[in-house]
N, C-alpha and C positions, 0 to 999 in steps of 0.2 A: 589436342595440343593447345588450341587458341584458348580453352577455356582454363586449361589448368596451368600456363606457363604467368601472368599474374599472379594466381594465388602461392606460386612456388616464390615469386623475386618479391611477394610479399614475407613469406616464410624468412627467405633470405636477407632481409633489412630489416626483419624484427618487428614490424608491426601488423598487428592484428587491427582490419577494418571492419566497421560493426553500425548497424545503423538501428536508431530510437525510431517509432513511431509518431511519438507525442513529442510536441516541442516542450522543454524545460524552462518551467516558468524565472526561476533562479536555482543556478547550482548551490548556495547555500542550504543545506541539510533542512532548516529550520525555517525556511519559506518558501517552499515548497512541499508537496503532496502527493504527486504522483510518483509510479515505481521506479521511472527513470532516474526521480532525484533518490529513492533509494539503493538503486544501484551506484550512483556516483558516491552517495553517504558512505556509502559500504570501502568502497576502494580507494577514496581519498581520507576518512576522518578513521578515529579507534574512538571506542567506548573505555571506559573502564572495566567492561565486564565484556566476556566472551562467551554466546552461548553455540554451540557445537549442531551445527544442522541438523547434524544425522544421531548422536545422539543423546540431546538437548541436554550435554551437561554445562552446566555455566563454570568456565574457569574465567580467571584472571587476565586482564589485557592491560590496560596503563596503572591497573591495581594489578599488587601483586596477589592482594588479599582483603577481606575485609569483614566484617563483623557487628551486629547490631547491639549500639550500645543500648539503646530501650526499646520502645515499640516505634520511636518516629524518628530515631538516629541512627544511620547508616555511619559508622568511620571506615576510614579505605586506607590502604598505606601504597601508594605512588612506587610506581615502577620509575629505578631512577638509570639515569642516561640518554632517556628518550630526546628528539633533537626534533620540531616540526618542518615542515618543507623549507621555510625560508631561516634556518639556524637556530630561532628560537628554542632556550632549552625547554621544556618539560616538567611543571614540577605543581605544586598547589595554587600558587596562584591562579594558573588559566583554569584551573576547575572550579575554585571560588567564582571569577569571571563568568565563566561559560554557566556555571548554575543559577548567578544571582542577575544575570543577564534576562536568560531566555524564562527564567521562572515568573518574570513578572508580568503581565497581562498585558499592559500597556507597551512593550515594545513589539507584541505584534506576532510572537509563533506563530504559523500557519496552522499547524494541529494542534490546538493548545493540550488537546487531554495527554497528549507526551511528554508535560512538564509541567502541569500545572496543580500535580501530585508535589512538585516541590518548594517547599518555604526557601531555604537558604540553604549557603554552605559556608561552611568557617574554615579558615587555616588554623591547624597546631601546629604544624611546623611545616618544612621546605617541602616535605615527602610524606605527610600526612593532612586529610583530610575529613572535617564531617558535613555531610548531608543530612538537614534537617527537611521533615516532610511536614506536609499542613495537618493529617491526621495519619493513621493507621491506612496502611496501603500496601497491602500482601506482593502485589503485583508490583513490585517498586525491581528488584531485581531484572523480573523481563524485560523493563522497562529499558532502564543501565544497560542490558546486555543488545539494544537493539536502537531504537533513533535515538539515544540522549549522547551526541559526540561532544569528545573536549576539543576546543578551541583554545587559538593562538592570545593571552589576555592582551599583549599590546601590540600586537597587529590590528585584532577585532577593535576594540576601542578605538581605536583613530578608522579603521578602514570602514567598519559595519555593516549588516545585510549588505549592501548594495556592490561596497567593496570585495567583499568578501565571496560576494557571488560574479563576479568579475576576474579577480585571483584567487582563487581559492587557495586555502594554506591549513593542512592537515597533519596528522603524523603520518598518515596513512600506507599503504604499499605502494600507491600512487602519487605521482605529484601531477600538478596542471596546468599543464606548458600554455596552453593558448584555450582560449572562451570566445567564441562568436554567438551570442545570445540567442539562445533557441534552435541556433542551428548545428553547431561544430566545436566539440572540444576535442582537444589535445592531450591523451595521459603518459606519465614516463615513468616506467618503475623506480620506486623509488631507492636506490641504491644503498642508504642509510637507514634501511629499514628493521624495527630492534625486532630482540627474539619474540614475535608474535603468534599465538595459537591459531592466527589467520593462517600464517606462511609466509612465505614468501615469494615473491613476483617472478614468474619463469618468461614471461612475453616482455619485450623492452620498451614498445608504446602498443598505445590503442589509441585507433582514429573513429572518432565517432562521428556521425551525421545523421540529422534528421530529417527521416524521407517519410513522409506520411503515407505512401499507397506502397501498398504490400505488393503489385505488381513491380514496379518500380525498385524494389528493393530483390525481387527474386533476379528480375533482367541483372542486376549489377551484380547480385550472385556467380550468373552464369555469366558474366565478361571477365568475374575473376575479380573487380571495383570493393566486392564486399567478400568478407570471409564471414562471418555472422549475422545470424538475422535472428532475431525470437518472436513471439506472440503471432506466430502463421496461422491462419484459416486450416482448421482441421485439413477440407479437402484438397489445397493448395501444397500441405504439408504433405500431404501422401502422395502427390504427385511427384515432388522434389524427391521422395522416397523409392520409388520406383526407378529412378534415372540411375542412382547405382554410383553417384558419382561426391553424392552428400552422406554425411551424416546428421540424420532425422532422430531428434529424443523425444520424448512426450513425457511430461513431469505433472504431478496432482500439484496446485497451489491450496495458499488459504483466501483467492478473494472469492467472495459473494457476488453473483449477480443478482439485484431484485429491482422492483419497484417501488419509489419511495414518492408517496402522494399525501397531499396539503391536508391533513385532516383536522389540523390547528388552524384551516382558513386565513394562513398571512396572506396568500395571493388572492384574496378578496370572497367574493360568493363564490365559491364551490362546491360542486358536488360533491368532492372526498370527505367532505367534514361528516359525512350521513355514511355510518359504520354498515349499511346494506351495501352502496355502492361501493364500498372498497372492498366487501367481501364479493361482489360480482362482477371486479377486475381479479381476484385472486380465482375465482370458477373460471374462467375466461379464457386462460394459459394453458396450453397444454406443455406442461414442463419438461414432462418425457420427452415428446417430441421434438423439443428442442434440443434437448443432450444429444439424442440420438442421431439426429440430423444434422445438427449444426458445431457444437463442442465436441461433442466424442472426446473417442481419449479415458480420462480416467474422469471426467468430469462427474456429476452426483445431484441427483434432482437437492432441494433441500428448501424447509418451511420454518425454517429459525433464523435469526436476523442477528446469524453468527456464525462461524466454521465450525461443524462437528466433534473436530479432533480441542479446541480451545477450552481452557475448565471453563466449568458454570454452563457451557453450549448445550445445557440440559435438551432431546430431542422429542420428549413427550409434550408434543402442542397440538392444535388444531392441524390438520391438512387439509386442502381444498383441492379435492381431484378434479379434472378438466371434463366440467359440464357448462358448456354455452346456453343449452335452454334454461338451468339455474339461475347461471347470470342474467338474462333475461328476465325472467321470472321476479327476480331481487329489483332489478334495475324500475322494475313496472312499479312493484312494491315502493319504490324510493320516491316513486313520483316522475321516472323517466321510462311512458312505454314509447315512445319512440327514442330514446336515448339523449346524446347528448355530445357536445361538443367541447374538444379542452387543448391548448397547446400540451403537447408531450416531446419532450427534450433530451437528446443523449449528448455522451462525447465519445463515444469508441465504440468500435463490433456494432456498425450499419446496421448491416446485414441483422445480425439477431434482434437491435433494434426494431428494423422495419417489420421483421416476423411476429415480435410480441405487437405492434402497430397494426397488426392486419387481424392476428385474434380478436384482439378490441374491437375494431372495426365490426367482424362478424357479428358481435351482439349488441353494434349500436351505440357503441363509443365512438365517433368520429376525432381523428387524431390528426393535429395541425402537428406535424412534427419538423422539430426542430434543429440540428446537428449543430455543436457550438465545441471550441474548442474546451479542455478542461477548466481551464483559469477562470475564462467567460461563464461557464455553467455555476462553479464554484462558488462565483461571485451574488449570481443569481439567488442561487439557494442559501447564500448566507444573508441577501436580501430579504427573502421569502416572499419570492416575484415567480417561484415555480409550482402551477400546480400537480402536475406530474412526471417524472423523471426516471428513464432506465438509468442506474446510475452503478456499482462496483467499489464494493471495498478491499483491499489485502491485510488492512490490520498493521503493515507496515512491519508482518510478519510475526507479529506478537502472541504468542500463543497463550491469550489470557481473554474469558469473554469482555471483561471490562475493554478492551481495543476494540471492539465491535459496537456492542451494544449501548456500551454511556459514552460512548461518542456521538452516537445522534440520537438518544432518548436521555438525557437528561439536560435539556431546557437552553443547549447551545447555540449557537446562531445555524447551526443545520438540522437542529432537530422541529420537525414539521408536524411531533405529535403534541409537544406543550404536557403530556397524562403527571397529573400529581402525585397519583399512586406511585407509576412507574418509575419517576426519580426518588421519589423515599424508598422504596425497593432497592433501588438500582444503588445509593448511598450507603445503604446498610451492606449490601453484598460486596460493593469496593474497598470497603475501609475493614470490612472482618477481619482478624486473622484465625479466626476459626472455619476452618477450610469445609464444614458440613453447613454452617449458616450460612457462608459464604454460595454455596450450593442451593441454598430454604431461598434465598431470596431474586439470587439469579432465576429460579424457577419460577415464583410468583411473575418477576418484572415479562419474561420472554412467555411465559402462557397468558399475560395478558395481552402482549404485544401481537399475539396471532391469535388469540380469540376474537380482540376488535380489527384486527385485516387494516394495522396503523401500515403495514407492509405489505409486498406482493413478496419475498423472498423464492426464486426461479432453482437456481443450481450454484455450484461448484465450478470454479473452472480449472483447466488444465492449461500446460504454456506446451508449444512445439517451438523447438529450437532446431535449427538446419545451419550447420556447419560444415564447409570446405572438408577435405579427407587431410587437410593437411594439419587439421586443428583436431587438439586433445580435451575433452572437458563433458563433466559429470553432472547434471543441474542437480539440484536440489530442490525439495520439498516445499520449500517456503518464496520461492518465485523473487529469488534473488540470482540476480545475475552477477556471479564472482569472477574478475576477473582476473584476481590474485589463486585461481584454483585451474586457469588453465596454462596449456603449454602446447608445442608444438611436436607433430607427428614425425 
């Protein structure tokens, strides 16, 4: 009774309490990078385009429609009546806005490769608009249909990142009553919310807070404090499981986990820059064991420096099965028989951290390791002040290799390989619209990417979501946390 009479007078006031692991650097969609800000993306802002989880068709969201006037013009025709959180109507302006805003380099995207496919947009009238792109970019849809949100045009202009991650003001299902930076928002269904292929909001708030230790967040599970928790330790999960008193889902995502080491030498004299030692950090893993052990679930060893289900995530490359005396053997060959010493730096999943940290170790990599929050690691590697890093992509859900792949191999401030070949590959296969060249070249770039071991790419992961019995809700595939898809039991 002590545990479940909370979660009922929660039930009974409407809101649903849910806690982030990771602090949120800015609620603003566009400065920020982690999943967190793409679940807040998700539930406070619309795209113009709607793509369908479960079965990735793309319909219409603040477009009603839209259609390609040539190869690099996108026109959309504007859903009308929309209203943003704060009255604001709806209409071409804030899309002009929001496209000629965030498309320019110099104001500072956090991910630029999510907008930086776009030149400009023009107004033809109140309820039409065109999207100009810099070249040919097949991928332009996925794109619309996932982080490109419209904004409020004179809100944003006076408020800006900064503001704007402080209030946020969306069309969204949600609105966001209250921001306490990093640690606590406030969401309110949004009551004016138009006919959206999202839905509509069945919970009337969500209290969110960020508790960093996964214990910590189960105890306030079980006082009843928390009705939601996700990205739970496999073996934590099954335990919650067991009790008979949760409901336990386990869902495939699209993030990568790998190893991403200095082979472009920004962080000074390294070893990584010498393609023997990177290939006798990829011998060194043993990848299976780690799914097996530690992710379980639906999770998926994997040696391409991309999610398998994404086009172009062609899987014919090299594989490095887990042989230590190889590595060893390479390591001698590089010039290191007694190995070697390197900071190695993560932000999340310790634990599987410290396991690939002890492999290493085994064959004489010695590993000053590091734990930093994401922002801080972020920063780092856009410095190129790391020379080796466990590090996690999700793609930000995009199911196109270009969100993978030329986002850290073509020559951006996180990519650590600098390969010439690879970005004139990687150029030709982004801009094709011939969907089989588009394939010729994806293939070249990612079989060179793992014949030179520029990567350690490990597995696939999975998310456990543990939810109160008194909460209704279906994850999805792509490790988006909807909170306009739940409801109460």
């Amino acid at each position: 009774m002590t545990t479940a009479m909370p979660a009922f007078a929660d039930k009974a006031s409407g809101t649903l309490n849910v806690a982030f692991t990771k602090e949120l650097e800015n609620v603003d969609s566009y400065f920020n990078s982690s999943r967190e800000g793409v679940v807040m993306q998700r539930a406070v802002w619309d795209g113009l385009i709607y793509r369908d989880p479960e079965t990735n068709e793309y319909v219409g969201n603040l477009a009603e429609s839209w259609e390609w006037i040539d190869d690099t013009t996108l026109e959309f025709k504007l859903r009308e009546g929309v209203t943003f959180h704060n009255g604001e109507a709806f209409n071409a302006d804030d899309v002009v806005y929001t496209v000629n805003f965030v498309a320019k380099e110099e104001n500072g995207v956090k991910t630029q490769r999510n907008v930086n496919w776009m030149e400009s947009a023009e107004k033809i009238d109140d309820y039409t608009v065109r999207i100009k792109l810099k070249e040919k970019f097949p991928a332009a849809i996925e794109f619309l249909s996932g982080p490109v949100s419209m904004y409020p045009n004179e809100y944003y202009a006076e408020a800006g990142p900064s503001g704007m991650g402080l209030k946020p003001v969306g069309t969204g299902p949600y609105k966001v009553l209250d921001v306490v930076p990093g640690q606590h928002f406030v969401l309110e269904a949004n009551e004016n919310y138009h006919d959206s292929p999202k839905g509509q909001p069945k919970i009337e708030k969500i209290d969110i807070r960020t508790i960093p230790d996964v214990n910590t967040q189960m105890a306030e599970l079980f006082s009843g404090s928390l009705d939601l928790i996700w990205q739970v330790p496999a073996d934590q999960a099954e335990k919650l499981g067991e009790m008979g008193q949760f409901t336990v889902a386990n869902e495939s995502t699209m993030r990568v986990g790998y190893l991403q080491m200095d082979s472009a030498g920004r962080s000074g004299d390294t070893p990584f820059t010498d393609p023997l030692v990177r290939k006798a950090v990829n011998h060194a893993i043993n990848r299976q064991e780690l799914v097996d052990a530690l992710l379980q679930g639906s999770s998926k060893v994997v040696y391409t420096p991309c999610f398998p289900s994404q086009f172009g995530c062609i899987q014919d490359v090299t594989e490095y099965e887990y042989d230590p005396e190889k590595a060893k053997e390479l390591l001698a060959e590089a010039g290191y028989p007694d190995g070697f010493s390197t900071e190695f730096y993560a932000y999340r999943d310790r634990q599987y951290a410290e396991a690939i940290a002890s492999y290493l170790n085994a064959v004489g990599i010695d590993t000053d390791f590091k734990m930093l929050q994401y922002s801080a690691l972020r920063e780092l590697n856009m410095d190129g002040e790391v020379p080796l890093s466990f590090q996690t992509w999700g793609s930000y859900s995009i199911n196109d290799a270009s969100a993978m792949v030329s986002q850290f191999f073509k020559h951006g401030s996180l990519d650590s390989t600098r390969d010439e070949e690879v970005l004139e590959w990687l150029n030709v296969a982004d801009s094709s619209t011939d969907p089989d060249e588009r394939i010729e070249y994806y293939t070249k770039a990612i079989q060179k990417i793992a014949d030179e071991a520029f990567w350690a790419p490990m597995f696939t992961y999975n998310t456990n979501y543990v939810f109160s019995d008194t909460v209704s809700y279906t994850p999805t595939p792509d490790e988006v946390l909807r909170f306009v898809d739940m409801s109460w039991n």
